[in-house]
C-alpha positions as CSV (number, residue, x, y, z in Angstrom):
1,X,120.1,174.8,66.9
2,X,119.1,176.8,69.8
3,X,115.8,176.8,70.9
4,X,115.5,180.6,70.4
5,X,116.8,180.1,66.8
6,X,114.3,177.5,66.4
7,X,111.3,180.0,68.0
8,X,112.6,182.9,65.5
9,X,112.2,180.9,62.9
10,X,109.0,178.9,63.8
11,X,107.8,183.1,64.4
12,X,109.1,184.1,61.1
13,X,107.5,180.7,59.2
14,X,104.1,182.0,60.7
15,X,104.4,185.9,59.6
16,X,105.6,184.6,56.1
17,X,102.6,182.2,55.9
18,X,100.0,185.6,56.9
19,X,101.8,187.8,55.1
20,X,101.2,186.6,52.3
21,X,97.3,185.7,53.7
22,X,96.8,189.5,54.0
23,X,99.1,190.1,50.6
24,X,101.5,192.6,52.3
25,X,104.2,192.5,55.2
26,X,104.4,195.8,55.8
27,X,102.1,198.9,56.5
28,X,104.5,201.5,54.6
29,X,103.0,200.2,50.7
30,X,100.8,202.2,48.8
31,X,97.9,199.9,48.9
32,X,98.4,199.7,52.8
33,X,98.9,203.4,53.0
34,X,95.2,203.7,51.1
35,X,93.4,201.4,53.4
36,X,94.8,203.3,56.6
37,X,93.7,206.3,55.3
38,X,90.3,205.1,54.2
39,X,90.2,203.5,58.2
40,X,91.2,207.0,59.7
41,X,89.7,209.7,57.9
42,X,86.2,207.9,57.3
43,X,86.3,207.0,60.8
44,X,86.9,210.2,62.5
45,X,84.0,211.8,59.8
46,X,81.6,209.4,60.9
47,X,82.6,210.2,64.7
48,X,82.8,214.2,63.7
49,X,79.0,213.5,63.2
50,X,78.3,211.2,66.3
51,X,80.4,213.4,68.7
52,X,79.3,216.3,67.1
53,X,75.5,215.0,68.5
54,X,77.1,214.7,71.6
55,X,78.6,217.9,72.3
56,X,75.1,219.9,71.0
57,X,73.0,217.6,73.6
58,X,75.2,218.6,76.3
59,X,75.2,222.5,75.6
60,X,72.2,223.0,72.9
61,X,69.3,220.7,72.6
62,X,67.9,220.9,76.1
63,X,67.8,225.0,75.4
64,X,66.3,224.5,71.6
65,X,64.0,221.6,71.8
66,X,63.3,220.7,75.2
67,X,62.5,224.7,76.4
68,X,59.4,223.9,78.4
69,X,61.7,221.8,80.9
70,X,63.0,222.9,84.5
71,X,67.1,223.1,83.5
72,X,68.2,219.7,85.3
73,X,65.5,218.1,83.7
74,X,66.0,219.5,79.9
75,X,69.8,218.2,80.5
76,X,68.6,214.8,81.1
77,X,66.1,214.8,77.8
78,X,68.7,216.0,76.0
79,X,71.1,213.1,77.2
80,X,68.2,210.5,76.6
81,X,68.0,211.4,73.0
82,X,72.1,211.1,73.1
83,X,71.3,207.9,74.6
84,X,68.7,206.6,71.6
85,X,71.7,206.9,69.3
86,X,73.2,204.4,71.3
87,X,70.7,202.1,71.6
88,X,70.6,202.0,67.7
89,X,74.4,201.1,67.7
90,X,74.2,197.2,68.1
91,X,71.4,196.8,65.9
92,X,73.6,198.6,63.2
93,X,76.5,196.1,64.0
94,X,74.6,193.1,63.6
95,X,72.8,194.3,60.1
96,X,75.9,195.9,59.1
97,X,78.3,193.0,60.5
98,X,75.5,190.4,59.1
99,X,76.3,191.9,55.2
100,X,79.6,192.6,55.6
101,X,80.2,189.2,56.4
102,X,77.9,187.9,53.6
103,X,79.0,190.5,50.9
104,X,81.9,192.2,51.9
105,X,83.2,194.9,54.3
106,X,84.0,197.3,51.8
107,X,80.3,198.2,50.4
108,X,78.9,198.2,54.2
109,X,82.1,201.2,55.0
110,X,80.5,203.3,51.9
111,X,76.4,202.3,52.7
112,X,77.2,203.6,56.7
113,X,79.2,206.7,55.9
114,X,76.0,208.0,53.2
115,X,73.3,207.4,55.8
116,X,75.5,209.2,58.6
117,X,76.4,212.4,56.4
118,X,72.5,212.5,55.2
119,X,71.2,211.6,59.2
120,X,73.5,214.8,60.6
121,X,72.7,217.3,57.4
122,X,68.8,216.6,58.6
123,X,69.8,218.1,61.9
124,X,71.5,221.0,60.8
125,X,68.2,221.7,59.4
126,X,65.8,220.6,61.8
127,X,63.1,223.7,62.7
128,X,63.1,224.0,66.6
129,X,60.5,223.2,69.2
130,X,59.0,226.6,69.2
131,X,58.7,227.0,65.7
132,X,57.1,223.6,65.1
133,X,56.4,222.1,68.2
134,X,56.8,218.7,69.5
135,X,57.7,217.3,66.4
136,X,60.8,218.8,66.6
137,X,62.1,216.3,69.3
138,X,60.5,213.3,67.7
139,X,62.4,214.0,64.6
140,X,65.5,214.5,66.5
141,X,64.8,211.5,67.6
142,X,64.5,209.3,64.6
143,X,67.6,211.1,63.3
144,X,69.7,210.3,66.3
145,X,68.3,206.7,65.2
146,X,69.6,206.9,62.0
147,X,72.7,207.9,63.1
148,X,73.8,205.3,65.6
149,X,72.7,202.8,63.7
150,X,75.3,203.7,60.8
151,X,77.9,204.2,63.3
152,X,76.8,200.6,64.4
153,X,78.7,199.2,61.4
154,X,81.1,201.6,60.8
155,X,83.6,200.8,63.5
156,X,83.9,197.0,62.8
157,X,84.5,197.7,59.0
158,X,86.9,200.0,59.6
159,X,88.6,198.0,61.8
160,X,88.4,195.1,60.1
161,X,89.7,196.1,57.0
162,X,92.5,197.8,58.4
163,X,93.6,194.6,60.4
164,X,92.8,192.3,57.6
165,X,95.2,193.9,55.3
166,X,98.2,194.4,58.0
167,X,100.8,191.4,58.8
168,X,100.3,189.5,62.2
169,X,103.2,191.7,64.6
170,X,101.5,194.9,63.2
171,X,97.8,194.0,63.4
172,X,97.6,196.4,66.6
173,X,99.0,199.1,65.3
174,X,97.2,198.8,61.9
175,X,93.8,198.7,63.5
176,X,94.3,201.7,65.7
177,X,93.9,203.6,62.7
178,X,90.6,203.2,62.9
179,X,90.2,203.6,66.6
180,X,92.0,207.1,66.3
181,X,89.4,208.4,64.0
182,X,87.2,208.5,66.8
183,X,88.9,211.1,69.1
184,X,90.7,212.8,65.7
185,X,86.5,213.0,64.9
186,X,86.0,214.5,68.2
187,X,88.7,217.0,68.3
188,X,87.0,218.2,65.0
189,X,84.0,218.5,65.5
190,X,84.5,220.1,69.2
191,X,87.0,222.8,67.7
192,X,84.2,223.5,65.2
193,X,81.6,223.4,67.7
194,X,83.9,226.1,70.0
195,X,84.9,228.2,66.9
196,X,81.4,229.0,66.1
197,X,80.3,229.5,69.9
198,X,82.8,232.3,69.7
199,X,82.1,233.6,65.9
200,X,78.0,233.6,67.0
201,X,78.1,234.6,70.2
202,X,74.6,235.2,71.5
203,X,73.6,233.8,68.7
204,X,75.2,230.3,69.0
205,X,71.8,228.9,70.2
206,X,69.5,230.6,67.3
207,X,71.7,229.9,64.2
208,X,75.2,229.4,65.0
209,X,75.3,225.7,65.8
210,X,73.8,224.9,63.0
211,X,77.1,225.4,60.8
212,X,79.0,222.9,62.4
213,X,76.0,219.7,61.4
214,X,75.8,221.1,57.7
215,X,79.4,221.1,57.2
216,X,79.4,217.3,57.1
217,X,77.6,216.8,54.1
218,X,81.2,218.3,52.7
219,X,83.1,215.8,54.3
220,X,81.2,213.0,53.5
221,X,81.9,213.6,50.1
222,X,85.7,213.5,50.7
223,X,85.1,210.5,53.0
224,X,83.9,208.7,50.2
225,X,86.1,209.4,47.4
226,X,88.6,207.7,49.6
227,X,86.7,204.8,50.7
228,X,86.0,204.5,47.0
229,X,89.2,203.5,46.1
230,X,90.4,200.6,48.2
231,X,90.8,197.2,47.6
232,X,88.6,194.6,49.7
233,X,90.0,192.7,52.5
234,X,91.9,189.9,50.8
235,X,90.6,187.0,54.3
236,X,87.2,188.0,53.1
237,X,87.9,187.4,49.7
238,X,90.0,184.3,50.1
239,X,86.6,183.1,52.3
240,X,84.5,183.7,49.1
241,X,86.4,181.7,47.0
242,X,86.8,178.5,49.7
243,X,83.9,175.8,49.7
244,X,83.8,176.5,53.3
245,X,79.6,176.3,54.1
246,X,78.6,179.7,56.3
247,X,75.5,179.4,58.3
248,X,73.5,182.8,59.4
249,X,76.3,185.0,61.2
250,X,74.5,186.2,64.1
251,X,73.2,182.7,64.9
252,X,76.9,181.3,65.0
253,X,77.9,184.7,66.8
254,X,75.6,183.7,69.2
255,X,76.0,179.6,69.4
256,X,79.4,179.2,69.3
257,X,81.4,182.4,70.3
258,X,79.1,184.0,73.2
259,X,81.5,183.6,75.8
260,X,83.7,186.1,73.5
261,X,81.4,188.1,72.8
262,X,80.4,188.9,76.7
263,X,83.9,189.2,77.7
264,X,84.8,191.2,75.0
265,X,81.7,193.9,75.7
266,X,82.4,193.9,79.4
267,X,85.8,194.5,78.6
268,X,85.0,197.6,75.7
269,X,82.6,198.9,78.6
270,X,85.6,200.6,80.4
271,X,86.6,202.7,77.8
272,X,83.1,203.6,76.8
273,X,82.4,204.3,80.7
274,X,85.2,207.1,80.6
275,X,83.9,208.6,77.3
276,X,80.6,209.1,78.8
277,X,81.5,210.6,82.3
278,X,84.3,212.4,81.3
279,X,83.6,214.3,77.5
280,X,79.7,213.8,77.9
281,X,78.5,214.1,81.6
282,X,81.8,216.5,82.1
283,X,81.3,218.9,79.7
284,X,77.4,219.5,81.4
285,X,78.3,219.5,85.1
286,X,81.7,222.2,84.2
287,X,79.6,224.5,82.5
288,X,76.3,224.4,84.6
289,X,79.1,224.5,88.1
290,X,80.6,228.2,86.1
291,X,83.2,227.1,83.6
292,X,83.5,228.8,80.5
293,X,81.4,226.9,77.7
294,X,83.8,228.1,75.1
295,X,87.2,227.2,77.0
296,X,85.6,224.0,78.8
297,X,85.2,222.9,74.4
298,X,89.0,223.5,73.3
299,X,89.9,222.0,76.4
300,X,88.1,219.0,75.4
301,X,89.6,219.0,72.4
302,X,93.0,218.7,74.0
303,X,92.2,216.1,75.8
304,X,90.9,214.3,72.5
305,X,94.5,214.8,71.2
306,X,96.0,213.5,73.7
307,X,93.9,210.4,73.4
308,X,94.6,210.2,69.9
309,X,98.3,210.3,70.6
310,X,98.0,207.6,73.1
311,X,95.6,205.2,71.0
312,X,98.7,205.0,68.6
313,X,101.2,204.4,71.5
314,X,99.1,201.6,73.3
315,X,98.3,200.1,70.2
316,X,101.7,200.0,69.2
317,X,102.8,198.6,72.8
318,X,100.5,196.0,72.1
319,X,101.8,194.6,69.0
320,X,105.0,194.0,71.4
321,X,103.6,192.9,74.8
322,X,100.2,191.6,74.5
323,X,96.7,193.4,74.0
324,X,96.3,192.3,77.7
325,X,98.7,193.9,80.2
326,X,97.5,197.4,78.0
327,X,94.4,197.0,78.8
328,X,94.9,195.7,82.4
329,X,97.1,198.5,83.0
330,X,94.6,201.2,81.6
331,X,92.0,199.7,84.0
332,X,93.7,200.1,86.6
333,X,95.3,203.4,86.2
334,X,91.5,204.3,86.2
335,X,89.9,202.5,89.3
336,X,93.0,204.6,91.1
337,X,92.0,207.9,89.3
338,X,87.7,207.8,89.8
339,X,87.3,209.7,92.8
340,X,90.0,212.7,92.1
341,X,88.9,212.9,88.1
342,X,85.2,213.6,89.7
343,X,85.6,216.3,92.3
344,X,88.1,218.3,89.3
345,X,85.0,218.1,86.7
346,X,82.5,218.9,89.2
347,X,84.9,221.7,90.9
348,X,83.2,224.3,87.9
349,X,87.0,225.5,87.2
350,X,88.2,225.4,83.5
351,X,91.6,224.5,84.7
352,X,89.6,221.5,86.7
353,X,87.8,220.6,83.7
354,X,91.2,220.6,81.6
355,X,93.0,218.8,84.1
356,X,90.7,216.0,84.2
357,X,90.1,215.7,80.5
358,X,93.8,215.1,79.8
359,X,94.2,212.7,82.5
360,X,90.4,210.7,82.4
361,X,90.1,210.8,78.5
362,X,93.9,211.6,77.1
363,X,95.6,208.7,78.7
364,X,93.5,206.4,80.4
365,X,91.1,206.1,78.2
366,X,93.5,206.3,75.5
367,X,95.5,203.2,77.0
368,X,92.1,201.5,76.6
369,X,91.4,203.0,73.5
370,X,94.4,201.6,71.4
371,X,94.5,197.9,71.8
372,X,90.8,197.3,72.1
373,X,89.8,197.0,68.2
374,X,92.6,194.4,67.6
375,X,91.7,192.3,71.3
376,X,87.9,192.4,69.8
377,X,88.0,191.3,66.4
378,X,90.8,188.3,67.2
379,X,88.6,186.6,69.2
380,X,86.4,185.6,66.0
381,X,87.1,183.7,63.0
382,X,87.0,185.9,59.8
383,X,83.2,184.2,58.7
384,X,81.7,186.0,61.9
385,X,84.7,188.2,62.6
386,X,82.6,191.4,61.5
387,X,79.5,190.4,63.4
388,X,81.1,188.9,66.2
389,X,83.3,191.9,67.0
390,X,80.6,194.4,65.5
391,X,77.9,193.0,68.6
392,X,80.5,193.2,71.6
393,X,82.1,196.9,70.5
394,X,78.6,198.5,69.8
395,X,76.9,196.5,72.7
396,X,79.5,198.3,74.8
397,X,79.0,201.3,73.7
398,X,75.2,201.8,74.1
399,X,75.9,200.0,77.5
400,X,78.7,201.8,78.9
401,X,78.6,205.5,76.8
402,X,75.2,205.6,76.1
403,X,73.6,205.3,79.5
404,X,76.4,206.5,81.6
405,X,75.2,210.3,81.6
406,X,72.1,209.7,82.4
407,X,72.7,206.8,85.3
408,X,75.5,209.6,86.6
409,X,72.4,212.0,86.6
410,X,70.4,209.9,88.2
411,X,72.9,208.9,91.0
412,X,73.7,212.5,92.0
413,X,69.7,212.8,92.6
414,X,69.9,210.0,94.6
415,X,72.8,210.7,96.7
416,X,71.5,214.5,96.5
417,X,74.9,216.1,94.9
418,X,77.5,213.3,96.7
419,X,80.1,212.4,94.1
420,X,80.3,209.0,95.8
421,X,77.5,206.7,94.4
422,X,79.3,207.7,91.3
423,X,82.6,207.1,91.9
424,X,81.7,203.3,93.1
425,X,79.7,203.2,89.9
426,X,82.3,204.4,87.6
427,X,85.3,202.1,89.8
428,X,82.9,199.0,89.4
429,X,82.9,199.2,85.6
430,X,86.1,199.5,85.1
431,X,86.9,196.1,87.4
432,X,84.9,194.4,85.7
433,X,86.9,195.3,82.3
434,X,89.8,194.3,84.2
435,X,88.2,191.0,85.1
436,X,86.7,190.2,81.3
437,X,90.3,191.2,80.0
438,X,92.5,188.7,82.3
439,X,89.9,185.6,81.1
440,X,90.3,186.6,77.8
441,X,92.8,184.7,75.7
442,X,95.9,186.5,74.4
443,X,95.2,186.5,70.1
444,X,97.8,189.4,69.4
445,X,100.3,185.9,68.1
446,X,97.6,184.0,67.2
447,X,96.9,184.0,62.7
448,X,93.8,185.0,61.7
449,X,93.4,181.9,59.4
């Protein structure tokens, strides 16, 4: 017997053994079908809701509830309530990750997808600063609260029970589902967003961009008609029925798998970077330099499927070479990329803007995009596994998308317009991903028992 005969077989002796750990072998079943679904669509609702917050505090808020403000500095309000939402995100994925690892993933998906679709009706609804005065902001505030802390623990159920379910050389692949909902989110709720700029008009800022937040209660109710109907992940139910003693998540998180978690924020923290210069930051600087608000928004929604397309790719490469060199080679795509994706979103073009979205957020952030779910959550045994990966993904993104518009607005007052304190800023994060990636260990072979 060869040695490659004997690797094949030792190979196929280890995707037997988790195949029948996560009860199917292959993603093309009905029961897998449902839970992909479930993964993608609730996803990309939840993310129509949290991008959808986005997009307003880059073109609305600072005109509707901070109007008492010099422009730059109603921008940068505006981005700091953006930036609340965030902050709420890893406290979300610790309570959230805490339950689901106690109770199941599957009741924390449904909890997190009713407190988004209620948090994002409010502020359809919300009466403007000068019709009720400054407790217009504060509520936007809370609400923004609400919101990212339900995203907080939407993203590692998803994920989870997407790659729980999947066989070992398709865990990748499987768990990009959920990953895509996030840009297939974005690209609706920024074609929405753009459809109703052009259907109001003049009015977009009185009425019209109201529509877009009040159309999620709708889709929440699809969301979870879907998310009613799948099955639990069988590693969390196989954990329930062992003898195995669990102490309190987070404190284990915390004891015994820190090192992961660091690395694997620091790592998240270069896609998360690109999000928030690129479709946040971006979007502002385009349309305040002269672009067209309503082209600079279907652009943007290009460049989200582009991204989507890519997620799926990467992911898929992934599964065959290693979560690693993806990432690695994302990274550094990126650090080469900084300065010329900068001047073409600052350059107040539309074909600037567009040029940079499809390069900055299709495919580089897209090559980050697709393997990074799968890299997180197989760093953590499947006791912790939601709140281990829940801390370093949402950590990351209050971290690196949260704060990045407003440290970018802060840096171009410092350097007084200069792109370059950015650039260094934007080329440092993404070295450090690089770094955290290459000490990472390679799980992509590696069972999840």
């Amino acid at each position: 017997m060869t040695a490659t005969t004997k690797r094949r077989q030792q190979q196929e002796l280890l995707d037997a053994t988790d195949t029948r750990t996560v009860v199917v072998n292959s993603l093309n079943t009905p029961q897998m079908r449902r839970i992909l679904a479930s993964s993608f669509i609730g996803t990309a609702i939840e993310y129509y809701d949290f991008i959808l917050y986005a997009v307003a505090s880059a073109v609305v808020f600072g005109h509707v509830f901070f109007t008492q403000m010099p422009e730059p500095v109603a921008i940068f309000a505006s981005f700091a309530t953006l930036a609340v939402g965030y902050v709420a995100r890893p406290l979300g994925g610790v309570i959230f990750g805490h339950f689901g690892d106690r109770i199941g993933r599957k009741k924390m998906l449904v909890l997190s997808m009713l407190m988004m679709g209620a948090a994002t009706t409010v502020v359809g609804l919300l009466p403007t600063t000068a019709q009720i005065g400054v407790v217009a902001p504060m509520i936007l505030i809370c609400v923004r609260l609400i919101q990212g802390f339900a995203v907080g623990g939407e993203w590692g159920g998803a994920a989870l029970m997407a790659m729980e379910h999947a066989p070992q050389r398709k865990r990748g692949f499987a768990t990009s589902f959920a990953n895509a909902g996030g840009p297939a989110g974005a690209i609706l709720a920024r074609l929405v967003v753009s459809l109703m700029s052009a259907v109001a008009g003049q009015q977009f800022l009185v009425w019209g961009w109201r529509i877009p937040f009040l159309l999620s209660s709708v889709l929440i109710v699809v969301g979870l008609i879907i998310r009613l109907r799948i099955s639990e992940s069988p590693l969390f139910q196989k954990l329930e029925r062992s003898s195995e003693k669990r102490k309190l998540p987070l404190l284990e998180v915390l004891t015994h798998h820190w090192r992961a978690v660091v690395l694997a924020l620091l790592a998240t923290m270069s896609f998360y970077c690109c999000q928030g210069i690129v479709t946040v930051w971006g979007v502002a600087a385009s349309v305040e330099a002269g672009a067209d608000r309503t082209e600079v928004l279907n652009w943007k929604a290009l460049g989200a499927v582009v991204t989507l397309v890519v997620t799926f790719a990467s992911a898929r490469l992934s599964d065959r070479v290693g979560r690693k060199k993806v990432l690695i080679a994302g990274g550094v795509l990126g650090v080469v990329a900084v300065y010329p994706l900068l001047l073409l979103l600052s350059s107040g073009t539309v074909w600037g803007f567009a040029t940079a979205d499809v390069i900055g957020n299709g495919v580089i952030q897209g090559l980050l995009y697709g393997p990074i779910g799968a890299f997180i959550a197989e760093q953590f045994p499947t006791r912790v596994r939601y709140t281990g990966a829940s801390l370093a993904y949402q950590g990351a993104s209050t971290l690196g998308a949260g704060f990045t518009p407003m440290i970018v607005s802060g840096l171009l007052l410092v350097a007084g317009g200069s792109l370059w304190l950015v650039a260094v800023f934007w080329a440092a994060v993404l070295l450090v991903g690089i770094i955290a990636v290459a000490r990472t260990p390679e799980g992509s072979r590696r069972a999840l028992t």
